[in-house]
C-alpha positions as CSV (number, residue, x, y, z in Angstrom):
1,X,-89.1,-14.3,104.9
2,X,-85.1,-13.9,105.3
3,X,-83.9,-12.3,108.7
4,X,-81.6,-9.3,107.3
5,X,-78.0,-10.6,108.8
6,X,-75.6,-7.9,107.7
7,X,-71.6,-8.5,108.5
8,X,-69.1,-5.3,108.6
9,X,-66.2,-6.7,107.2
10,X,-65.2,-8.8,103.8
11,X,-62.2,-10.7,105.2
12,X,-60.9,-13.7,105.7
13,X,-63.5,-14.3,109.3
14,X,-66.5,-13.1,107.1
15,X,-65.9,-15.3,104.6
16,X,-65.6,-18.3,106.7
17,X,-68.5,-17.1,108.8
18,X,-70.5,-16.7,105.2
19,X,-69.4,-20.5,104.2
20,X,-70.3,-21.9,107.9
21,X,-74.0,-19.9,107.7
22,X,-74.5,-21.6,104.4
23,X,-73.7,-24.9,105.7
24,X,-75.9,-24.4,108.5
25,X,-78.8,-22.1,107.7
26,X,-78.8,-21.4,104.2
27,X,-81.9,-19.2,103.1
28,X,-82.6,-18.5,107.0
29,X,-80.8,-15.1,106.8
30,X,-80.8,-12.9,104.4
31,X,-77.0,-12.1,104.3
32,X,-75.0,-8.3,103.3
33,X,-71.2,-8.2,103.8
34,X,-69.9,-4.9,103.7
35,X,-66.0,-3.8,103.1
36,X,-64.1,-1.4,102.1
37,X,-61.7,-3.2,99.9
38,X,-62.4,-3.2,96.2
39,X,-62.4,-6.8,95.4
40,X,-63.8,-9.5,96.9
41,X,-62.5,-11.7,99.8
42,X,-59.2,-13.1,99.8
43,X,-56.3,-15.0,101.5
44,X,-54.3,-12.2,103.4
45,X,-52.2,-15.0,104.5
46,X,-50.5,-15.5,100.9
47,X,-50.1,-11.5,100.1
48,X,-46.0,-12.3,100.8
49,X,-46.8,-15.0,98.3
50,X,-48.1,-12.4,95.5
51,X,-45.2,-10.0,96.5
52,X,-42.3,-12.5,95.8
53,X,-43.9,-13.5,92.5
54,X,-45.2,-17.4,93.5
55,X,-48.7,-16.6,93.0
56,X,-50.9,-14.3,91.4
57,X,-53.0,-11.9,93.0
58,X,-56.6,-12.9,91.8
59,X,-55.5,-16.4,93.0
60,X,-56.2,-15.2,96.5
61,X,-59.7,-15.2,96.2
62,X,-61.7,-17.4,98.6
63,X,-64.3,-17.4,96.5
64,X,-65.7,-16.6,93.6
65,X,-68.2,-14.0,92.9
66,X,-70.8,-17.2,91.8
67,X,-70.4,-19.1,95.2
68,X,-71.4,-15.5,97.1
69,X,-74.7,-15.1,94.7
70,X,-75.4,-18.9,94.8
71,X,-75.5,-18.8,97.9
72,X,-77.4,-15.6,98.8
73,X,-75.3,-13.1,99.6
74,X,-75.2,-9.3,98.8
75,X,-71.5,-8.4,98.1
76,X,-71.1,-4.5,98.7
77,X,-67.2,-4.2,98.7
78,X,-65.2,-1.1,97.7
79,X,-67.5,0.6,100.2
80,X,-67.1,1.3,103.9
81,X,-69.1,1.4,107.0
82,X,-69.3,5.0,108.5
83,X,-71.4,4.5,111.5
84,X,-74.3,2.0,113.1
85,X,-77.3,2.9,114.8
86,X,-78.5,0.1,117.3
87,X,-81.7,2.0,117.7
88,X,-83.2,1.9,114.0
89,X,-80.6,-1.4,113.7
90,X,-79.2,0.3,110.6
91,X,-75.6,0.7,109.0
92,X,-74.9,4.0,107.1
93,X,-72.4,3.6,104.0
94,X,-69.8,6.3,102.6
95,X,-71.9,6.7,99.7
96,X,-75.3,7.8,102.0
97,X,-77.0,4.7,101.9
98,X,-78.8,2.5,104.4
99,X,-78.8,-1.0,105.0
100,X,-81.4,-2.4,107.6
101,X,-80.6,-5.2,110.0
102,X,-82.0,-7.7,112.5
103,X,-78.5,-9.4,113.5
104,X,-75.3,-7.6,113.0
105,X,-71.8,-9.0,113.1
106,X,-68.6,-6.5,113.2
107,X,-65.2,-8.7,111.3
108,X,-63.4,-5.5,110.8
109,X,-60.2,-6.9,111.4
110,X,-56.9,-5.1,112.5
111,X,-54.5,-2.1,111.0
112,X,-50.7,-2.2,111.1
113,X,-49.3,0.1,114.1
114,X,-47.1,3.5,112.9
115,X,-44.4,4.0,115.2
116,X,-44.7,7.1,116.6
117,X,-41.0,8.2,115.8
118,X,-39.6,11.8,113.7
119,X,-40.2,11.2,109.9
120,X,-42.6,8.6,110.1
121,X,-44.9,10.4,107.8
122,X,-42.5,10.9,105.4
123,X,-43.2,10.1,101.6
124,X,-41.5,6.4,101.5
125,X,-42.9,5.1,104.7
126,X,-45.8,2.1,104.2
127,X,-47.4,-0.9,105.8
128,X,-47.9,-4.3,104.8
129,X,-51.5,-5.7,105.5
130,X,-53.5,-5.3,102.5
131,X,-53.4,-6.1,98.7
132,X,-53.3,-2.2,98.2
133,X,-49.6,-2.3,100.3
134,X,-48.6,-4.9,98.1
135,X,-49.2,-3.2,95.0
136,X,-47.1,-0.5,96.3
137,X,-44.5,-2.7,97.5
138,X,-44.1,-4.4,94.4
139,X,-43.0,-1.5,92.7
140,X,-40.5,-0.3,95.4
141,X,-39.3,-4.3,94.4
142,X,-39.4,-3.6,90.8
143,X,-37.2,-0.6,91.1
144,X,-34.4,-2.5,93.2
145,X,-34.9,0.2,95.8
146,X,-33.4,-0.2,99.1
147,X,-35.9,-1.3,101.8
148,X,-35.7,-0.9,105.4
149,X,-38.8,-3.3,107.2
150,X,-39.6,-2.6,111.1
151,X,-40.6,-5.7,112.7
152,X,-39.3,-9.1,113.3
153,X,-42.5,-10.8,113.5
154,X,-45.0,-12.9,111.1
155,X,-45.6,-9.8,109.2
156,X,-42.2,-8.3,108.9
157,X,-40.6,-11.7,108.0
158,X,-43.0,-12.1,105.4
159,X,-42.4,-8.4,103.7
160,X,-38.7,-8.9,103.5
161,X,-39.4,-12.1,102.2
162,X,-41.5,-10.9,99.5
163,X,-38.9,-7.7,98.5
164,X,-35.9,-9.4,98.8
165,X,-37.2,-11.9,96.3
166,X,-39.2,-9.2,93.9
167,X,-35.5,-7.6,94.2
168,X,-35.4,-5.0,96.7
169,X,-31.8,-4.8,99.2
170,X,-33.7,-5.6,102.3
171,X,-32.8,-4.5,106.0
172,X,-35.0,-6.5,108.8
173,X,-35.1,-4.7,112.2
174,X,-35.8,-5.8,114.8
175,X,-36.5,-4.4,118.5
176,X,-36.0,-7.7,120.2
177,X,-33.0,-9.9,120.5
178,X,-35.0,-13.1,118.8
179,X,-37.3,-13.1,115.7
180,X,-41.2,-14.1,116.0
181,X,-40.3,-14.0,119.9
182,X,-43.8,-14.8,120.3
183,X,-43.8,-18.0,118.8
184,X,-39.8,-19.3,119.1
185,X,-37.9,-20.0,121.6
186,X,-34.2,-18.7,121.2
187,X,-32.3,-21.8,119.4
188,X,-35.7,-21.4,116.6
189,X,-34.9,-18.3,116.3
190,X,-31.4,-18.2,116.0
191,X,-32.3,-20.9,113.1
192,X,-34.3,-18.8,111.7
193,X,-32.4,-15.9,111.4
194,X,-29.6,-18.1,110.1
195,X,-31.8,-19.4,107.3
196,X,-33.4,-16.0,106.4
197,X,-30.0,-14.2,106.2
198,X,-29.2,-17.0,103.7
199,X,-31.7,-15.5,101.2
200,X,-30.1,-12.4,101.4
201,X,-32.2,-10.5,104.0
202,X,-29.9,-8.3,106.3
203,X,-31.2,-8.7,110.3
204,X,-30.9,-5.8,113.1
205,X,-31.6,-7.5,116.3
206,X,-31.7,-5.5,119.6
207,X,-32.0,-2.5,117.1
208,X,-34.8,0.4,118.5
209,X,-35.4,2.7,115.8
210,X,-34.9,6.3,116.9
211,X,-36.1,8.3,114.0
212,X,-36.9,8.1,110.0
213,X,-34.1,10.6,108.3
214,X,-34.5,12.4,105.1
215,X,-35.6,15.4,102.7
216,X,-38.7,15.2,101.9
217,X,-38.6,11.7,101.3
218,X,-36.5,8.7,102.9
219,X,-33.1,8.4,102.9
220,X,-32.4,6.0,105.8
221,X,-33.4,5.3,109.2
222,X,-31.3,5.9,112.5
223,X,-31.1,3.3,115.0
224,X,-31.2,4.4,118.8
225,X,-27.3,3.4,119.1
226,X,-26.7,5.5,116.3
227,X,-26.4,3.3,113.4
228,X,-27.3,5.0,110.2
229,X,-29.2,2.4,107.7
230,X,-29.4,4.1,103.8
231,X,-33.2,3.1,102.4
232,X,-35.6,4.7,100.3
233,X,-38.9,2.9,101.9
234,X,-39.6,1.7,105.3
235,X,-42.2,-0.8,105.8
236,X,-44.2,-0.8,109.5
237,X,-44.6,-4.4,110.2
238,X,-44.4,-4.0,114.3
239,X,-48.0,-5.3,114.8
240,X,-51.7,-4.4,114.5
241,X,-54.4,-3.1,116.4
242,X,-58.0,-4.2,116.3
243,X,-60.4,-1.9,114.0
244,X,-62.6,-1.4,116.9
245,X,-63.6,2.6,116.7
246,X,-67.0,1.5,114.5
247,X,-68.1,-0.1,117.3
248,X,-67.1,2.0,120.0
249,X,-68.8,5.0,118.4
250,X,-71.9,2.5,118.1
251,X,-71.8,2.3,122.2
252,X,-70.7,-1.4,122.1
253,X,-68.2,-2.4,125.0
254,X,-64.7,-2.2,123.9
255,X,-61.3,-2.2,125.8
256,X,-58.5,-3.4,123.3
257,X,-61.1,-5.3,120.7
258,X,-64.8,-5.3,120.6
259,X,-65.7,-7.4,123.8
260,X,-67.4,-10.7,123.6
261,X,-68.6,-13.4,125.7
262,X,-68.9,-17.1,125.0
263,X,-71.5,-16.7,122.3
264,X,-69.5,-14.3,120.4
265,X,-72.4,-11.3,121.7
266,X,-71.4,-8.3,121.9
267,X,-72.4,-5.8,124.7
268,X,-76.3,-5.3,122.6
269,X,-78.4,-7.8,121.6
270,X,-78.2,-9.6,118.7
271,X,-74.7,-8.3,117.6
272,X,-71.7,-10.2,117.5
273,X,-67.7,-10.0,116.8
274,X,-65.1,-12.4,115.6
275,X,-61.9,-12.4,114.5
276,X,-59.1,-10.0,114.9
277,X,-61.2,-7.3,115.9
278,X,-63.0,-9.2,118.7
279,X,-61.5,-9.6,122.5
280,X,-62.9,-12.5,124.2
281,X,-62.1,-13.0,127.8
282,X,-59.2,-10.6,127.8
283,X,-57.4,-12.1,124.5
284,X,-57.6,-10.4,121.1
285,X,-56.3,-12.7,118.3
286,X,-54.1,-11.9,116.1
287,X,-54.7,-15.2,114.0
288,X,-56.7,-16.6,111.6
289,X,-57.1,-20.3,112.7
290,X,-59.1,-18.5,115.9
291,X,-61.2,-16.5,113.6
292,X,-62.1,-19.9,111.4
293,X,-62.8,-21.3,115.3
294,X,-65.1,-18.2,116.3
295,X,-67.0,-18.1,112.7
296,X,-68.1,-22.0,113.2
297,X,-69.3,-21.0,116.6
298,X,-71.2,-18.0,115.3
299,X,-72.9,-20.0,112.4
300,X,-74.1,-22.8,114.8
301,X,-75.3,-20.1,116.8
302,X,-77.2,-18.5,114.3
303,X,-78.6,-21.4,113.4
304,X,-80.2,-22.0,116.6
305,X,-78.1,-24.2,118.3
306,X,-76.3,-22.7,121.8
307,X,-72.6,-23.4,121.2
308,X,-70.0,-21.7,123.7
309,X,-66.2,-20.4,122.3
310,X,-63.8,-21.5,125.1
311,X,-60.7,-19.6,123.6
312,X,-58.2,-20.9,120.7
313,X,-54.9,-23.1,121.6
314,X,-52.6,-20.5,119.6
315,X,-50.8,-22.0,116.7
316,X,-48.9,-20.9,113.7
317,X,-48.3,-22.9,110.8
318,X,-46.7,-21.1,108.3
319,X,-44.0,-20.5,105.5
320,X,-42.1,-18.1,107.0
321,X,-39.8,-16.2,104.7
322,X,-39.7,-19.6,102.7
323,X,-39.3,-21.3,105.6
324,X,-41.9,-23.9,107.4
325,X,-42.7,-22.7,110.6
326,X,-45.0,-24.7,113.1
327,X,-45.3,-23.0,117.0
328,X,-48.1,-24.3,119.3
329,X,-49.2,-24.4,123.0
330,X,-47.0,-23.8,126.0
331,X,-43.7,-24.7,123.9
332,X,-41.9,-22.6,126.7
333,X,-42.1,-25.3,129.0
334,X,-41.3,-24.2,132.7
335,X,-41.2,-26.5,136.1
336,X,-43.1,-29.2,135.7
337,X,-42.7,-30.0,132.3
338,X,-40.1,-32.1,130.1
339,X,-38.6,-30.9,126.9
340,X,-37.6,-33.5,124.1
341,X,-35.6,-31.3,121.3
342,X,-34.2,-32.5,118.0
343,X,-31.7,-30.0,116.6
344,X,-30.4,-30.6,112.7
345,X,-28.3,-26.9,111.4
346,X,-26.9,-29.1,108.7
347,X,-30.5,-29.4,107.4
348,X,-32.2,-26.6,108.7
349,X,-34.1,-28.8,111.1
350,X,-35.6,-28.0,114.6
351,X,-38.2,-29.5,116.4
352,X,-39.6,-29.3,120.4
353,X,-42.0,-30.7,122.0
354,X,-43.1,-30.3,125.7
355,X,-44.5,-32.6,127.6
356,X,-46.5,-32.1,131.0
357,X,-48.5,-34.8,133.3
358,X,-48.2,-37.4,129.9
359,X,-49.9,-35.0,127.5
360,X,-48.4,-32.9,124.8
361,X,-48.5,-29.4,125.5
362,X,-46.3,-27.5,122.9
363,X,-44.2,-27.8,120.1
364,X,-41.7,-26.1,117.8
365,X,-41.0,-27.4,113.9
366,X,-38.3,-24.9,111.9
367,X,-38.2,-26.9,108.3
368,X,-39.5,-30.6,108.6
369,X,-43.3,-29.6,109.9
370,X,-45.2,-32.5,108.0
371,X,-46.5,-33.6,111.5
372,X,-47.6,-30.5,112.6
373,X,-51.1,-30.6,112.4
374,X,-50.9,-34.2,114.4
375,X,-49.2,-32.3,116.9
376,X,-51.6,-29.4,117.2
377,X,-54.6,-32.3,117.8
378,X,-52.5,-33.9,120.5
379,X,-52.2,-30.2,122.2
380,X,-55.7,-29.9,121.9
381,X,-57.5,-32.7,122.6
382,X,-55.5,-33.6,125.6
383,X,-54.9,-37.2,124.6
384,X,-52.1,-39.1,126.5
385,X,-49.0,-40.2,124.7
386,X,-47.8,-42.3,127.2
387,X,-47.9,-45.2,124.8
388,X,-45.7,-43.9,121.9
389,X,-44.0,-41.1,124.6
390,X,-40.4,-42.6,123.0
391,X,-41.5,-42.4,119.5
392,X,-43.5,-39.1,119.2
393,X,-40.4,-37.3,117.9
394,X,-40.4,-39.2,115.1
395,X,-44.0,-38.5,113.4
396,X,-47.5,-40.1,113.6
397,X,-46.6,-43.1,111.1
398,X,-44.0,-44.2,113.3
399,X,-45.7,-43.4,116.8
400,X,-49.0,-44.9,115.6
401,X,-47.9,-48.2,114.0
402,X,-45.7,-48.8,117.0
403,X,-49.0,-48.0,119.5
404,X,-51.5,-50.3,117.6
């Protein structure tokens, strides 16, 4: 008989962690997902995609609903979790009912942070995380009105994006003096910023937002210098925090995510965490190429094997606002290190790459990032390019046929 695995969560870590169990130990568990989300999982990474119009929203699905009953998994989505009990190893729904477990894993992924500033629970103040937001934002877009987004990073890039091509006037600001700070250094940025102006997107660096301003609904937000900006939405996009309360009221360890050790354990037998809501050795990630990383742990895991998670290399490769973006490793650099930088403004062309001891060890791509994913297995495997060091720049074809 099948060992009841149920999953909290019906993102874009369960699904993986659904397809890596099937590959591994299909009709070994008896598999429930559980979200809250009326639809079934789907690529949160192309939502700015739906917004601007490029794709449609049921082409975000992961699946289809045949692959998830092929392959033996019960789909229970447009419901949520309310509580776990370790003891009787069951999970209460909103509707009343119970479903049993022997393993449980908690995906519950993240929610966009509110600022906590005057007005921000206005009527006209929103996130952007979910295929509900975009729905909403879509008709903000629709309507041409005037959109001010909070947040310079992945997320707020990618809402003005998606407005300011659906037709909204967009205002990006931003609290720091560089966009995606996280992930450029400052001449990436200040390509960036160049290139996402050019579509029309208006950006407020250095700009702290003091307070959301209007009569019972938005009329504009004021800036801590002052600066008055008219809008009739404001989007949060200033980061996430991981949807870790479940599990804290379930008596799991949690600090900033649910806490994890190698296996992806929790603190109580037999449940697990991955993905955005999981910390594992201090580091919650925000990513989804770490999540992919944790579910084929997990599965092999499950399936008997003892496989450890040694932590992600962090990488983004994106379109950003249109844009290709590729940031990986320690592209900071720092003593010890060497820096080789290719800068084209003309084309809308950056690259970095780091080098330390003979080994790649970060990288930036703004436009041109066809080699990115070469890059990203040089970071992480650790393989010396001291044989095509001078021609690295230029791409694997080159580097490799000069090498053999």
């Amino acid at each position: 008989m099948s060992e009841p695995l149920v999953v909290i969560g019906n993102g874009m870590a369960a699904a993986r962690l659904a397809q890596e169990i099937a590959k591994r130990a299909l009709g070994r568990y008896a598999v429930a997902v559980i979200g809250d989300e009326p639809r079934l999982a789907y690529n949160r990474v192309l939502l700015s995609s739906v917004l601007a119009g490029e794709i449609a929203s049921q082409e975000l699905e992961l699946q289809p609903a045949v692959w998830w009953r092929d392959h033996g998994v019960t789909l229970n989505y447009g419901q949520a979790a309310t509580s776990v009990d370790l003891q009787s190893r069951r999970v209460v729904l909103a509707d009343g009912r119970l479903v049993p477990f022997s393993k449980l894993v908690f995906a519950t992924g993240s929610q966009p942070l509110r600022l906590n500033i005057p007005g921000a629970g206005l009527p006209g103040v929103h996130t952007f995380r979910d295929s509900r937001d975009v729905d909403l934002l879509l008709k903000l877009a629709t309507a041409q009105k005037r959109v001010a987004v909070i947040g310079g990073g992945l997320l707020g890039l990618e809402a003005a994006y998606g407005l300011a091509k659906a037709g909204a006037p967009v205002t990006l600001i931003h609290l720091m003096d560089r966009l995606m700070e996280r992930q450029l250094d400052a001449p990436a940025a200040a390509l960036l910023k160049r290139l996402v102006e050019a579509k029309g997107i208006d950006v407020r660096l250095n700009a702290s937002t003091k307070a959301i301003f209007g009569e019972g609904l938005v009329q504009g937000i004021e800036l801590a210098d002052g600066t008055h900006i008219a809008a009739d939405a404001v989007i949060f996009a200033a980061g996430i925090r991981p949807n870790a309360g479940l599990a804290q009221s379930a008596g799991l360890s949690v600090n900033r995510g649910v806490v994890v050790d190698d296996q992806l354990e929790t603190s109580a037998a037999g449940v697990y965490a991955l993905g955005e809501c999981a910390e594992h050795r201090g580091v919650c990630y925000g990513l989804v190429e770490p999540a992919y990383e944790q579910a084929k742990v997990l599965a092999a895991n499950l399936a008997g094997r003892s496989v450890s998670y040694e932590g992600s290399v962090l990488s983004t490769n994106l379109k950003v606002s249109g844009v290709s973006v590729f940031s990986a490793g320690e592209f900071s650099g720092g003593e010890g290190t060497e820096a080789i930088v290719l800068s084209d403004e003309g084309h809308g062309t950056y690259k970095k790459l780091v080098i330390t001891d003979g080994r790649l060890t970060g990288a930036i791509l703004i436009g041109d990032t066809q080699d990115a994913l070469w890059y990203l297995e040089l970071i992480r495997s650790r393989e010396t390019i001291r044989t095509f060091r001078s021609d690295l720049m230029f791409g694997r074809a080159l580097a490799e046929r000069k090498a053999a």
